[in-house]
N, C-alpha and C positions, 0 to 999 in steps of 0.2 A: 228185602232185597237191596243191595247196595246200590247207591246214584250211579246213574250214564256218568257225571261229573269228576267221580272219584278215579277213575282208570287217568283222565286228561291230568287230574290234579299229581296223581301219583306219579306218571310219565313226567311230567314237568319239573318237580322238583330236584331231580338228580342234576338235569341242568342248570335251572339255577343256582345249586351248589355250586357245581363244579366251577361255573360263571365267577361266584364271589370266591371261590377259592383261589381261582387263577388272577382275579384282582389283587386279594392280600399279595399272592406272590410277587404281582410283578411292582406290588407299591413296596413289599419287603425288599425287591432287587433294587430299585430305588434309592431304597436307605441305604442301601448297606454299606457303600462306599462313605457314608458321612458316618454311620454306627462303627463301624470298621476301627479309626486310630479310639477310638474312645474306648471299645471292649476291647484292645491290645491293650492299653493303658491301666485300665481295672482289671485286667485279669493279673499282670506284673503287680497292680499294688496291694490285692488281694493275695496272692501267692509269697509277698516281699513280705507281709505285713504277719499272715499266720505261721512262717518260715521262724520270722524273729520271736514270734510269742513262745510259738513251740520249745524255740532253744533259750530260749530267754528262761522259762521254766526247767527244763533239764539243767541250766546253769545256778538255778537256786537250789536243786533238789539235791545237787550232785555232794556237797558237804556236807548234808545230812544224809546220805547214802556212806559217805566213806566214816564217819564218826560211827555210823551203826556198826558196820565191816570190821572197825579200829577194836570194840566193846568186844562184838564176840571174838576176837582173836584173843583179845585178854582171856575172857571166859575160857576157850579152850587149854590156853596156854597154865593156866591154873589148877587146868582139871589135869591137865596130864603131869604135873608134881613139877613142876618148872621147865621141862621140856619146851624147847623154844621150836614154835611156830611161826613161818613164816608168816609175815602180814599178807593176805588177795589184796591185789592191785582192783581198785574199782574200777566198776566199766568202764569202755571207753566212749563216752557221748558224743554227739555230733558237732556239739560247741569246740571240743578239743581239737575236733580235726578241723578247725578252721585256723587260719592265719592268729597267732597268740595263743592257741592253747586253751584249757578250758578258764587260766585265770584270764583271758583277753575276751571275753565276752561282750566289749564294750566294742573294743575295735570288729570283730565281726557283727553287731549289729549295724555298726558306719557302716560296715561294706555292702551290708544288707540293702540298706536305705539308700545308698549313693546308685544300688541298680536299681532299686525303684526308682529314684527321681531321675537317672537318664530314660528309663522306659516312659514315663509319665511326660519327659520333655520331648522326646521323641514322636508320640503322638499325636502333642498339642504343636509339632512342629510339622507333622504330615498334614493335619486336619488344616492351620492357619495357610500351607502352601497350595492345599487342594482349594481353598474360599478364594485366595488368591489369584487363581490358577479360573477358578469359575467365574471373577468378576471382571477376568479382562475377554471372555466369551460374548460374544452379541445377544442377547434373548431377543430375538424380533419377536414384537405384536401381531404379526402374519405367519401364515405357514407359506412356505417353498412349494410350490405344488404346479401341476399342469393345468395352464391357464387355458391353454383353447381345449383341451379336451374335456374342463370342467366345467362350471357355471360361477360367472361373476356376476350379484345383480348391480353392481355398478362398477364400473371398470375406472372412471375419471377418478371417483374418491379412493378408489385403490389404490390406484397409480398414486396421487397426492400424498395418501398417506405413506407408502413406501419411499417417496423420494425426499418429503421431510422426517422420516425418521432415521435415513441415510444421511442427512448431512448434519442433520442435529448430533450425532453420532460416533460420526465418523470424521467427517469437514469439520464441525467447529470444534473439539478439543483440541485439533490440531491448527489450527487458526486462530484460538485464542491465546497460543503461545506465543505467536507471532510479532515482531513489531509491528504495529498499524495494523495489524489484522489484512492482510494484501486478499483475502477468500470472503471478504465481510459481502462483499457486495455480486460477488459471482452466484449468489444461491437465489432458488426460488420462493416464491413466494405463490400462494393460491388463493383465489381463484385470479386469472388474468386472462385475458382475452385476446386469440391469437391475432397477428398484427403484422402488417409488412412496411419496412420503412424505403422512404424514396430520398437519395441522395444526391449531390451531383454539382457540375459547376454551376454559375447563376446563368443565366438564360438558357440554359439547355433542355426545359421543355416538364419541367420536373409536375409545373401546376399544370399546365396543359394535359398531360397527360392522367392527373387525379383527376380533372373537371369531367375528361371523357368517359373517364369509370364509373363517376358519380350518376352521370346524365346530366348534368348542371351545373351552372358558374358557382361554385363554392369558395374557391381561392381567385386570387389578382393574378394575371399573368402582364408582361411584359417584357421588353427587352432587358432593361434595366433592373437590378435587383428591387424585388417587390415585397419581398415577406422576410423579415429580422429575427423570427424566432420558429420555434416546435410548432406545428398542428397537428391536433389527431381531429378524425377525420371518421363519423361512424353511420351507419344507417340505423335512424330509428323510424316508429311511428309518429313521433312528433318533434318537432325541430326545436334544438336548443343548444344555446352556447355560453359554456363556463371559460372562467379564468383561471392561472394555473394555480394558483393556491388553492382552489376551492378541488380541482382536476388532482394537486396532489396527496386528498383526502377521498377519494373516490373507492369506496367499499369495493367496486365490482373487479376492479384493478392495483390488490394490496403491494405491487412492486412500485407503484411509481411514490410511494410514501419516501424512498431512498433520492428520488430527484431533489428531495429538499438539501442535499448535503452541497451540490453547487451553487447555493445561494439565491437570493431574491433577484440579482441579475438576469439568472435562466426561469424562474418563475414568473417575471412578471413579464417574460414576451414568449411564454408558453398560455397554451389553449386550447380546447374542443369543439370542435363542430359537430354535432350533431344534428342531421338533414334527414327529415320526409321528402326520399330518392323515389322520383315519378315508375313508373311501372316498368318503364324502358331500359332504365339500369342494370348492370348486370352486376352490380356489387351488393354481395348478397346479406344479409345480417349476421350480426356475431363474427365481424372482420374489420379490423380497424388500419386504417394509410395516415400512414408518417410523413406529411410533410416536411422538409427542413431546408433552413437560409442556404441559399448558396454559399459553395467555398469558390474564395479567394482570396488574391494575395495582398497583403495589409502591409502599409507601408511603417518602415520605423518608426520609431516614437520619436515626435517631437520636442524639441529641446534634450534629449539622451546623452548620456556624456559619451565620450569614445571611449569602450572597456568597460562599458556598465555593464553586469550579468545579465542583467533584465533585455537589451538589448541582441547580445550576444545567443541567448537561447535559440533555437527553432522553435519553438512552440510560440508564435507570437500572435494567436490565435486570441491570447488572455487577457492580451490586453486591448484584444480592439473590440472584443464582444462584452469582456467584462466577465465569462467565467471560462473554463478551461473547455473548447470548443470538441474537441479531440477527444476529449474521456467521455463527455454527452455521448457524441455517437458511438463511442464504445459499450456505453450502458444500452441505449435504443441496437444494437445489433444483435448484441450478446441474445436480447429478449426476444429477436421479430423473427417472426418465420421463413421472411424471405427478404433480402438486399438489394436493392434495383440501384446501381451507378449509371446515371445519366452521364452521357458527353454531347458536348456540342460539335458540328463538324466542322464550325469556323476556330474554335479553339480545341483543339481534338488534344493539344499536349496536357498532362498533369500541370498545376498549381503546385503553389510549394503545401499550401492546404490539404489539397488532396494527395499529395504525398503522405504528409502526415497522418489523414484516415486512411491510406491502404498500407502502410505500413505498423499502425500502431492497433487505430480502431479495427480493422477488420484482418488481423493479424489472426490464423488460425481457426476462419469465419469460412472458409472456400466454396465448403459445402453449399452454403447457402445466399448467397450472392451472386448475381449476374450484374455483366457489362454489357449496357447497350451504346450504340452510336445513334442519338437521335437525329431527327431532321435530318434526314439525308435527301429528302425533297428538295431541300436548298440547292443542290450540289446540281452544277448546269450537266456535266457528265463524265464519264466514267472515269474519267483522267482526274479532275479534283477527287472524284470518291473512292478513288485507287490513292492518291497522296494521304485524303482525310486519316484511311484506315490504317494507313503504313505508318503512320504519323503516331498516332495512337496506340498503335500496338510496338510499335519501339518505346512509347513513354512505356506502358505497362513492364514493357520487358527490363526496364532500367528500374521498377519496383521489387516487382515479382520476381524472385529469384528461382526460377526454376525456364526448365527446356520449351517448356509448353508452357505459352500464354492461354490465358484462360477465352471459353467461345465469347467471342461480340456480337452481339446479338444488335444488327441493321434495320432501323426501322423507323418511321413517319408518325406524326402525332393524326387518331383519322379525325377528319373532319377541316382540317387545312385546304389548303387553295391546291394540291396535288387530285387530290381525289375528283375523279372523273379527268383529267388530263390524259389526252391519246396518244399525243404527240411529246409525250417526255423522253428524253434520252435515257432515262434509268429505269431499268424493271423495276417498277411500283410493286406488280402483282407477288414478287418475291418478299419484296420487303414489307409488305403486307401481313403477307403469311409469317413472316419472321414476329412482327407484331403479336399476331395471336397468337402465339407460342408465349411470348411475355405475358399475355393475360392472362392464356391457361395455369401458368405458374405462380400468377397471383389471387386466383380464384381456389388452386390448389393449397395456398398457405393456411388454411383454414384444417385441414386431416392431417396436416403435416406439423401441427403443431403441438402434440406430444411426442412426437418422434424426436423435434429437435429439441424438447425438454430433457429425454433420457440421454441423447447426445451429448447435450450441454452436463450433465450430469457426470457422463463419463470422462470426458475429457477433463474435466474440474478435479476430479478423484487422483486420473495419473498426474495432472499438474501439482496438486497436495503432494501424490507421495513422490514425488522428481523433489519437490521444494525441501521437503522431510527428510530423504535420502542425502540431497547434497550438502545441506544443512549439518547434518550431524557429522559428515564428515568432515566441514572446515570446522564444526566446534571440536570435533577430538585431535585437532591437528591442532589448533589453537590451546585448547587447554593442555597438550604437552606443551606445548613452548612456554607456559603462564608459566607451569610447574618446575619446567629446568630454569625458567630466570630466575625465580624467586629461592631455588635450592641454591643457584650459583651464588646469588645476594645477599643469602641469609648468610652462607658458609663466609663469604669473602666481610661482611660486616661482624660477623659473631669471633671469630677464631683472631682479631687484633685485640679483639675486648678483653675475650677470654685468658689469653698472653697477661695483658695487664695486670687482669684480677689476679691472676696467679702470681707472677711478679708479688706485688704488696703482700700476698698472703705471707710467702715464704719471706717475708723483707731481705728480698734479692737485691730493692733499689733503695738506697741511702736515702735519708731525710734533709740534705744540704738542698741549698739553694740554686744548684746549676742543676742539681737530678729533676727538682720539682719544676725548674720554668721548663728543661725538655720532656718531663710529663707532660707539660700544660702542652706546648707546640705538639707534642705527637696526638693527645686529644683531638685538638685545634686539626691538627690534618685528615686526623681518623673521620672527623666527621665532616669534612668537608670532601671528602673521597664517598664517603654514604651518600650525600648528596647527588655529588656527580654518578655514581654507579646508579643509584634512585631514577634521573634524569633519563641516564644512557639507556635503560631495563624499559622506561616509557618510550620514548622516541625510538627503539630497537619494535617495541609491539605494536606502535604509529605504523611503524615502515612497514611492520609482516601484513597488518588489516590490508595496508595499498597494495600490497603484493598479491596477497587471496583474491582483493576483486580484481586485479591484472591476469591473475592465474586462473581464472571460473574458468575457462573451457578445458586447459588442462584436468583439473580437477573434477570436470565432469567425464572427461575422458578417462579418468583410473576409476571413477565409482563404478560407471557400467561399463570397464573394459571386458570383466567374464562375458556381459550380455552381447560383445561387440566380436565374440571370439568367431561366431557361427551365427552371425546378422549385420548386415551393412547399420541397422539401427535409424533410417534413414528419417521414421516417423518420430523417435525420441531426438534424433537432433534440430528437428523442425519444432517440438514442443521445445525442447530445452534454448530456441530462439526467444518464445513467448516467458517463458519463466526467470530466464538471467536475468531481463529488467526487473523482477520481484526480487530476485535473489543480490543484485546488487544496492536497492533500493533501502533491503535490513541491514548489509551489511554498513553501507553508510550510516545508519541511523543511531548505531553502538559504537560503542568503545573497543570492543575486544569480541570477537569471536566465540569465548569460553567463557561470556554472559550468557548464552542463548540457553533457554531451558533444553533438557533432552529430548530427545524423538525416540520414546522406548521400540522395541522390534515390534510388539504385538498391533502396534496401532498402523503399520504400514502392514503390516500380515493382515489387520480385518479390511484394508482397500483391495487387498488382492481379491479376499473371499467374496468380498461386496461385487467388485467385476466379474467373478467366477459365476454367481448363484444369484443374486437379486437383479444382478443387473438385463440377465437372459428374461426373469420374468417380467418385468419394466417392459421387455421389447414386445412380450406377447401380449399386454395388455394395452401398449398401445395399436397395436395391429387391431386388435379387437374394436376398440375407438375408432380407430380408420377405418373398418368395415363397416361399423355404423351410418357412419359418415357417405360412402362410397353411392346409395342411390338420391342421395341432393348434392352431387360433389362441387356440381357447376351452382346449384340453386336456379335454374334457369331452364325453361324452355320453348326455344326458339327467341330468343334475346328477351325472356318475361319474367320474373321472379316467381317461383312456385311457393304455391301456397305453405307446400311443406315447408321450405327453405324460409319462408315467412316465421315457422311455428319453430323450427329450430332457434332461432334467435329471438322471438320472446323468452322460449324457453332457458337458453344460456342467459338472457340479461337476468332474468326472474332468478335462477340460480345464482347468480353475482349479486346479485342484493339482498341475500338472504345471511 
């Protein structure tokens, strides 16, 4: 009797057939576009090649066919007592009816051979544009796929990995064109540790208000400016404090490795605190506060000459700190989660300092920045706190260029001589609550810091291709201009020459002594006219370079005029604020315009697809992150660090030093 086993083995195998059949196929469908020019090509050389044999023999056989035809015609003509028979014409072979005839058998195998080798080059001409054609494609190391309705077991190395595969990619070929590389320093780096930086005039409350978060005197406060350089500022289980050189080798934070390019000036008044924060603290682990020096205004340089550059700049931040003060907090922003601008309300107006950070450093930053007005406890009542604010909000307005100032957020450092006061003129209780809304937002930088990762990401992609696009347009408007001067130069340098040579050839010019010295003088002037035209053709492409960066905003206006047909454009002309300074910083740095390497199309077509497709998935797996995130958001309950929130940030340092 046959096995139970045999009916299941028998059922089964049809499908596993058809399984591996339907694999062959679709690995055949595969091939077949690369199989494709190569069996067009052999089938033409194959077909060219037994074409020519074939007739190549009919063309040797064919005079031994007509000498045979030649004999019996004798033979008959003999037999019939001299009766004259006509000679049969020999066949007609296929050699004859080519171009030459049957004696041209040479020329019709050329012809033979000249369409094999266009089919054969044809081919190798589809096949090398299809490789072509496939290596300017993205192969991602990921699939495209649905992130929340799928399963990620790790969502942080996903994300890392997708957005260094993105910029390695996409950002740095096109940054490595660059002069100076102006994108070298806008990219991430992983692992880093989310972080909020605190900024603001000097005495405006900036350590005051870290010490409160800490639970403890960690920083110097005073009237008077008290702290000269960077703190970071972290909670661990055990207390410890490095220096910046040692802070800008630190594994758990591979971005600050780039703070070595401002020098040992910024390094050696940079540093870490690390504090075992008492139980009362509400500043939870795995959260780092950016101290930083007050801005203010630095007086000239002593001894200076009058009209020295160095004087004349704005930026005279450089020379009173010692590194460029300005691009620091551009680098600490770009990174932090969240921007806190302190003001004082005895000096409520902008510095020329802090002009220079909200115009420069936190140019394009909006999202994530707040302006507070601190110490408003100062303020005897409503009449000073109604000037303070008006005060302040007209500086901003003479920054910020827009209708709407941005919110101020009014508040008190707690723990001041205000607190418990009944009899103050000013609602405390409001300003209060304005305060915890500043903390929530700093408690909150902690989920929100892969958010502003893909952010920063995205933003950086359209500034590339704004940079890419405008770029290629002054080099093809420059490289014509190269090419008409140098056609105009050549033609007006060549055609006196030419004249001459010609002249002596034909001896048109006599060999006396008056022909030869005004040879010699028309020489003498030909080349001194080369010169000067040589001269005028540079100083002519001097003047076009100063004209283009005079012209950027026109010229940005005709690139995206289509985009500008059916959109005010209002957020690319706010980006294209932040990138001119890039854009004119290359253009100073060359000579000519139509030095710059090209910007091919495909490489600003993969930032489009990159924004279209990876960047949507970026968004869902930091959502995913933030939900993680979401039941220790605060880390705290009832003003106490939870255990969890505890175990979160072992767990993140533990992952950073791996």
């Amino acid at each position: 009797p046959p096995r139970r086993a045999a009916p299941l083995l028998g059922a089964g195998r049809p499908a596993a057939m058809e399984e591996a059949a339907a694999h062959r196929g679709r690995a055949l469908r595969r091939r077949a576009p690369r199989l494709a020019p190569a069996a067009v090509a052999g089938v033409l050389a194959a077909v060219s090649i037994g074409a020519t044999s074939s007739w190549r023999a009919s063309d040797v056989a064919a005079p031994l066919q007509r000498q045979a035809i030649r004999g019996n015609a004798e033979n008959l003509a003999f037999a019939r007592r001299g009766k004259y028979v006509e000679e049969e014409q020999p066949p007609t072979t296929m050699m004859s009816r080519l171009p030459g005839g049957a004696e041209g058998g040479g020329f019709g195998v050329g012809f033979l051979a000249a369409i094999a080798f266009v089919g054969l080059a044809a081919g190798v001409t589809f096949e090398a544009r299809r490789r072509y054609l496939q290596s300017r494609e993205m192969r991602r190391p990921y699939e495209l796929h649905d992130v929340i309705g799928g399963h990620v077991p790790n969502p942080e190395q996903e994300l890392a990995k997708i957005v260094t595969f993105v910029q390695d990619t996409v950002i740095v070929p096109i940054d490595a064109r660059l002069p100076g590389r102006p994108f070298e320093f806008d990219l991430h780096s992983f692992p880093f540790t989310p972080m909020v930086l605190v900024i603001g005039n000097h005495s405006s409350g900036k350590s005051t208000f870290i010490n409160w978060l800490l639970g403890m005197q960690a920083q110097e406060t005073g009237v008077a400016p008290t702290d000269d350089g960077f703190t970071v500022l972290e909670r661990r289980e055990t207390a410890s404090q490095e220096d910046g050189p040692t802070v800008l080798g630190c594994p758990e934070n591979r971005p600050f490795r780039e703070l070595q390019r401002f020098g040992q000036a910024f390094s050696g008044h940079f540093r870490r605190k690390r504090k075992a924060l008492p139980d009362e603290s509400i500043l939870p682990f795995g959260l780092q506060i950016v101290d930083t020096p007050g801005m203010i205004d630095l007086p000239v340089q002593v001894g200076a000459r009058a009209g020295d550059a160095r004087v004349e700049t704005p930026n005279n931040s450089v020379r009173g700190r010692g590194y460029n003060f300005v691009e620091v907090v551009r680098w600490w922003a770009k990174r932090a989660d969240l921007v806190l601008l302190l003001f004082d309300p005895d000096k409520p107006g902008t510095t020329g300092e802090t002009l220079e950070v909200l115009t420069k450093s936190l140019a394009g930053l909006d999202h994530k920045f707040l302006v507070v007005l601190n110490k408003v406890d100062q303020l005897d009542n409503s009449v000073d706190f109604a000037r303070a604010y008006g005060t302040l909000g007209w500086a901003l307005s003479k920054v910020i260029r827009r209708k709407d100032i941005p919110n101020i957020y009014t508040m008190y450092n707690a723990g001041s001589c205000a607190d418990g006061t009944v009899d103050h003129k000013l609602p405390l209780e409001s300003f209060a609550k304005r305060r915890d809304e500043v903390v929530a937002e700093v408690l909150r930088a902690r989920e929100r810091h892969f958010d502003n990762v893909v952010t920063s990401l995205e933003e950086t992609l359209r500034q590339v291709s704004m940079v890419a696009t405008v770029l290629g347009a002054i080099r093809a408007r420059a490289l014509h201009r190269v090419v008409l001067a140098w056609f105009i130069g050549v033609l007006v340098a060549v055609a006196p020459a030419g004249a001459l040579i010609w002249l002596f050839q034909n001896e048109a010019i006599d060999g006396d002594w008056f022909t030869t010295s005004f040879i010699f003088g028309l020489s003498s002037s030909y080349a001194l006219l080369f010169v000067g035209i040589t001269t005028f053709f540079r100083e002519y492409l001097r003047q076009f370079r100063k004209l283009q960066i005079a012209g950027l905003d026109d010229t940005f206006e005709d690139v995206y005029a289509d985009f500008f047909i059916h959109n005010d454009g209002e957020d690319h002309r706010a980006r294209w604020q932040v990138v001119k300074t890039k854009i004119v910083n290359i253009l100073s740095s060359i000579h000519c315009a139509s030095t710059l390497q090209p910007f091919p199309h495909f490489e600003t077509a993969r930032i489009e697809d990159v924004l279209q497709k990876d960047l949507w998935q970026l968004r869902q797996l930091a959502r995913l992150i933030r939900i993680d995130l979401l039941p220790n958001q605060t880390g705290k309950e009832g003003g106490r660090v939870t255990s969890a929130a505890k175990q979160w940030g072992r767990s993140a340092t533990s992952a950073g030093t791996m």
